[in-house]
C-alpha positions as CSV (number, residue, x, y, z in Angstrom):
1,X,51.7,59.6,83.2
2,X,51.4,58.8,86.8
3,X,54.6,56.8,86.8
4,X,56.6,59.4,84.6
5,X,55.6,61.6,87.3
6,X,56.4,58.9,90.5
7,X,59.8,58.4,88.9
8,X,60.8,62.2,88.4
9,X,59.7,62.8,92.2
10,X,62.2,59.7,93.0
11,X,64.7,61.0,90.7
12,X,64.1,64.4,92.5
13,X,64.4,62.8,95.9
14,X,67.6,61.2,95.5
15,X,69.7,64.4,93.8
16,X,68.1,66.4,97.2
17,X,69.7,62.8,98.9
18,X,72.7,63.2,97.3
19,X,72.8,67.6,97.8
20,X,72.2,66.9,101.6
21,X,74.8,64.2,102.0
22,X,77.5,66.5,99.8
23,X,76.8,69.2,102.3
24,X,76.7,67.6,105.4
25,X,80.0,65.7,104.0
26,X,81.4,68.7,103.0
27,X,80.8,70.8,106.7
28,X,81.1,67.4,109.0
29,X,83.3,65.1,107.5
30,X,82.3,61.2,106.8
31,X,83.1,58.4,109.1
32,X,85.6,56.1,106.2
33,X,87.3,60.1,105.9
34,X,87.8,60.8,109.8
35,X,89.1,56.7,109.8
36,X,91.4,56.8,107.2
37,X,92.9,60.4,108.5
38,X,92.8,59.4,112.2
39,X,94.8,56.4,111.2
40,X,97.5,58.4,108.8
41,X,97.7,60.5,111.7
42,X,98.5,58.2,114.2
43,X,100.9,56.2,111.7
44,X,102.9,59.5,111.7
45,X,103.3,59.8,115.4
46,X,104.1,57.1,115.9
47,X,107.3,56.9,113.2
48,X,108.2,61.0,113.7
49,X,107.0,61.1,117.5
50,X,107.5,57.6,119.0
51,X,110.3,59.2,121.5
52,X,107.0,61.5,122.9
53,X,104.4,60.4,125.4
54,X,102.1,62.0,123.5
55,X,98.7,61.8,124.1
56,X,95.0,62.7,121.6
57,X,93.7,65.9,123.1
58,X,90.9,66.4,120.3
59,X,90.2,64.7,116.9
60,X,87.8,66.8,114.4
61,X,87.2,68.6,111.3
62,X,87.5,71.5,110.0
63,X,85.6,72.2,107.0
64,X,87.5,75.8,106.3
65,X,90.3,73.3,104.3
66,X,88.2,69.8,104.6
67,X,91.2,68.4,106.4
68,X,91.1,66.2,109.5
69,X,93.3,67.4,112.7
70,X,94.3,66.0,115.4
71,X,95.6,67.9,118.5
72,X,98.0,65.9,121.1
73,X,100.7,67.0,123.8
74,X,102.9,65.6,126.5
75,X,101.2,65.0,129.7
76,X,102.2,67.3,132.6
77,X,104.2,69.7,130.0
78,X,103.1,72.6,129.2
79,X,104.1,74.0,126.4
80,X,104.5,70.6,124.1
81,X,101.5,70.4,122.2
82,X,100.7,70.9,118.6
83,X,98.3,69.8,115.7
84,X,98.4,67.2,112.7
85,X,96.6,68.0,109.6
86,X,95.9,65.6,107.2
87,X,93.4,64.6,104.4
88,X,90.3,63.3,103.9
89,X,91.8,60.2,101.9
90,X,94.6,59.9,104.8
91,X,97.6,61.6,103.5
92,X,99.2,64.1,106.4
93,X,99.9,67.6,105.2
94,X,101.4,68.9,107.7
95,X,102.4,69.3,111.7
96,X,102.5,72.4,113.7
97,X,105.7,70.8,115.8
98,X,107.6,73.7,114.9
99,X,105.4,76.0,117.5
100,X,106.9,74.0,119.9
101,X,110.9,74.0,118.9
102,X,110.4,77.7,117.6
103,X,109.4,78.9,121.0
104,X,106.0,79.8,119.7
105,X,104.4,77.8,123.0
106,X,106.2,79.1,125.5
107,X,106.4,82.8,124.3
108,X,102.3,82.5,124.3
109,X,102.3,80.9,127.6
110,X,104.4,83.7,128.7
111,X,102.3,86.4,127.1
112,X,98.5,84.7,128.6
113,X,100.3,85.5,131.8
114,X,101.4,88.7,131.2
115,X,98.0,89.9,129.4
116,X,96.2,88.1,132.5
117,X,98.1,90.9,134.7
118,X,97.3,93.7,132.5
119,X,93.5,92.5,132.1
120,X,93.2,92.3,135.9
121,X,93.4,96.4,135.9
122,X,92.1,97.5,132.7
123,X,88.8,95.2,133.3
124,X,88.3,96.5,137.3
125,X,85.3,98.4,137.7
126,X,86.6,101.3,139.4
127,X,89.5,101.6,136.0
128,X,89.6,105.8,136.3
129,X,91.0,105.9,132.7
130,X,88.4,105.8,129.7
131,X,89.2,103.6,127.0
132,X,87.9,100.8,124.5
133,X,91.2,99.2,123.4
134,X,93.6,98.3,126.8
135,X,95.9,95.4,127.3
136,X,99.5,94.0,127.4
137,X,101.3,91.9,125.3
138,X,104.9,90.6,125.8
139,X,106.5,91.9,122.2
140,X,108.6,89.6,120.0
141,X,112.2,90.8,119.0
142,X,112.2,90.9,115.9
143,X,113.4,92.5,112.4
144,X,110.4,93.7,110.4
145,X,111.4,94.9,107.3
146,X,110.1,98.6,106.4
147,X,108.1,98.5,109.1
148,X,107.9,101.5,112.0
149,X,110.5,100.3,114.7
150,X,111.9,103.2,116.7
151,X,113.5,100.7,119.4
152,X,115.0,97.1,119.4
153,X,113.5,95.5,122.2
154,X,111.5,92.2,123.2
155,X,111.6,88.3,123.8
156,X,113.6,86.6,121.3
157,X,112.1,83.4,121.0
158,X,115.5,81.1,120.2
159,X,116.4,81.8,123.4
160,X,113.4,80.4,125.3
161,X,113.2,76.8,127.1
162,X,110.7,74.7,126.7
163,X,108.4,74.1,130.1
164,X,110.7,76.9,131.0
165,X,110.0,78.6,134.4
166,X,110.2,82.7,133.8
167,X,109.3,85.5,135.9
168,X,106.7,87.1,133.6
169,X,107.6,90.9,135.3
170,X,110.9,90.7,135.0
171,X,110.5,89.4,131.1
172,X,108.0,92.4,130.9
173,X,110.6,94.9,132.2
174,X,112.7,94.1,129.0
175,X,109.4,93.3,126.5
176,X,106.4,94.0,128.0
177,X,104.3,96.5,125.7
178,X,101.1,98.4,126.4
179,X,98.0,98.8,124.0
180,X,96.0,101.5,125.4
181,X,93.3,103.5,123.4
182,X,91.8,106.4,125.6
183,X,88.9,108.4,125.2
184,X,88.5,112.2,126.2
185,X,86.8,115.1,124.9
186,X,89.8,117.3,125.1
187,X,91.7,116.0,121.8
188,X,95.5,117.5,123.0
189,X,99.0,116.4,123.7
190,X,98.6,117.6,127.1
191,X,95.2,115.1,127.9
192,X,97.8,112.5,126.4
193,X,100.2,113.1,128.3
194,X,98.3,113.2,131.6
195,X,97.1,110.4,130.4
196,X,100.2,108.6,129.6
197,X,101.6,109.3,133.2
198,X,98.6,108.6,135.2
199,X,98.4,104.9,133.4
200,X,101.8,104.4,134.1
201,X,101.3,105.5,137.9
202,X,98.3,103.1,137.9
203,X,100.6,100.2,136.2
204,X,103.3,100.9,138.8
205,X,100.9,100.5,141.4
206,X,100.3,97.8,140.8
207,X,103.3,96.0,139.9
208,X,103.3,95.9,136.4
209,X,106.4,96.9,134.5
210,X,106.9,97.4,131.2
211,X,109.2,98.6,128.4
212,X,107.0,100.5,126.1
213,X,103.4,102.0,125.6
214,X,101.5,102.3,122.1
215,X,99.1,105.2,123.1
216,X,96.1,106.4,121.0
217,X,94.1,109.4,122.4
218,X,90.3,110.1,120.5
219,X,87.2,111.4,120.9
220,X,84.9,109.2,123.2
221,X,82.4,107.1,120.6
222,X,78.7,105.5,121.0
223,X,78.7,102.2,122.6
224,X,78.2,100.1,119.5
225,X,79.3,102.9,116.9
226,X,82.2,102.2,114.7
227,X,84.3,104.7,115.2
228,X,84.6,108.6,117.0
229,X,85.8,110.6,113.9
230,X,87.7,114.1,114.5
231,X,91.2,114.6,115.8
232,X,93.5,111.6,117.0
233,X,96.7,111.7,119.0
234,X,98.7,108.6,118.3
235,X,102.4,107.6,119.7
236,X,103.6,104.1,119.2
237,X,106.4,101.9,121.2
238,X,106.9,104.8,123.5
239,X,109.8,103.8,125.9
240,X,108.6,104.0,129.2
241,X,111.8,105.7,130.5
242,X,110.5,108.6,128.4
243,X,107.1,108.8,130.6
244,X,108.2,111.7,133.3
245,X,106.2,114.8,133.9
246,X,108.9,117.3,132.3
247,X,108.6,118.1,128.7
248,X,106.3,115.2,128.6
249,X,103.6,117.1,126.7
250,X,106.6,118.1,123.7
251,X,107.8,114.2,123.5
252,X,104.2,113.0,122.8
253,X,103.5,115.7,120.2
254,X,107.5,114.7,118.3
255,X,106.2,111.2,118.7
256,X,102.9,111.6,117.2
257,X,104.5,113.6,114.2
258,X,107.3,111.2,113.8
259,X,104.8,108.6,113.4
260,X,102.6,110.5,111.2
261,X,105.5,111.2,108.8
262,X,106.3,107.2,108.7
263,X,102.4,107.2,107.5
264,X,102.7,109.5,105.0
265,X,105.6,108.1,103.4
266,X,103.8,104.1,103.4
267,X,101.0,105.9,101.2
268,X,103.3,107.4,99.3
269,X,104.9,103.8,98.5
270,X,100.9,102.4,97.4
């Protein structure tokens, strides 16, 4: 009895073993996986790559996809970098090279600049304009089919150089777009509008062009709530020529409705 009941504890013992090693395996990886993929990995450098200087800025795991990664880039550039993926058993997947030929890098290097400027007044303490959404973003031109697009405009990525030097305000003259989501207890196109034209006084103050605004106007809402409720006021890729004091009040509410009509008609298509 007693050694029935010692070899069902062992028995027991080794299948929680063997559960803890699957996990741990599963979430961390094993050391003959990350050797096998770290060698794949550098294998394929080394034949698709070899004219690179690249160098190994991480090697890990994610356990999302249980593949290997290894993230290198070209000392002193920046804007070469990307990721390998490959198996646990070795076999590469995939790169991300294409981030870098695609002008994916440098439009993002662009854009952490630009959003930097934008971040600078939205985030100052003394900010006049209420809000829980607020930055900038440096658009991409392109075609999105069926989607809500009243004006072309943007960075088109085939045209940017690699470890390209830009002026980021004279880019954002051309693309630069602005998020803003204010809050106010008087619901109307004419708090938007004032709105609207004091944030683009505030932006031109302090040097910050840009082409177009996506402005949302709502109810202020609990720190930590979900959401305001009632009325909103929403305009989107509002051309910042279009932001003067005269008639501004009748432009916003055409814009809302224009917008609200493109709605309707996407439900209609569900």
């Amino acid at each position: 009895m007693k050694r029935a009941l010692k070899t069902g504890c062992l028995a027991l013992l080794i299948a929680l073993l063997c559960a803890a090693v699957y996990g741990l395996n599963a979430f961390f990886g094993n050391p003959v996986s990350s050797y096998l993929a770290e060698r794949s990995i550098r294998a394929y450098l080394a034949e698709h790559y070899a004219h690179s200087d690249l160098q190994t800025d991480w090697f890990g795991y994610t356990f999302k996809t249980s593949d290997y990664y290894m993230v290198v880039s070209v000392p002193g550039s920046r804007d070469i970098h990307f990721t390998v993926y490959a198996r646990p058993g070795g076999t590469v997947r995939y790169d991300t090279y294409d981030s870098v030929t695609g002008g994916w890098n440098t439009w993002d290097r662009l854009e952490s600049e630009y959003r930097g400027m934008t971040n600078a007044l939205f985030d100052a303490e003394d900010f006049e304009l209420r809000n829980d959404i607020a930055f900038g973003t440096l658009k991409i031109n392109e075609e999105a089919v069926g989607d809500y697009q009243p004006i072309a405009y943007g960075v088109e990525l085939d045209k940017l150089v690699i470890d390209g030097e830009y002026d980021v305000s004279a880019l954002a003259k051309d693309a630069g777009q602005i998020v803003f989501y204010m809050q106010h207890e008087d619901v109307t196109f004419e708090t938007a509008a004032r709105g609207m034209l004091r944030l683009k006084e505030l932006l031109e103050e302090n040097g910050i062009p840009f082409f177009a605004m996506d402005f949302v106007l709502r109810l202020p809402r609990e720190e930590g709530q979900p959401g305001s409720g009632g009325p909103v006021i929403n305009v989107r890729e509002f051309p910042c020529s279009e932001i003067y004091e005269e008639g501004m009040a009748q432009r916003v509410q055409a814009a809302h409705e224009q917008l609200e009509a493109y709605y309707a008609e996407q439900d209609k298509l569900k």
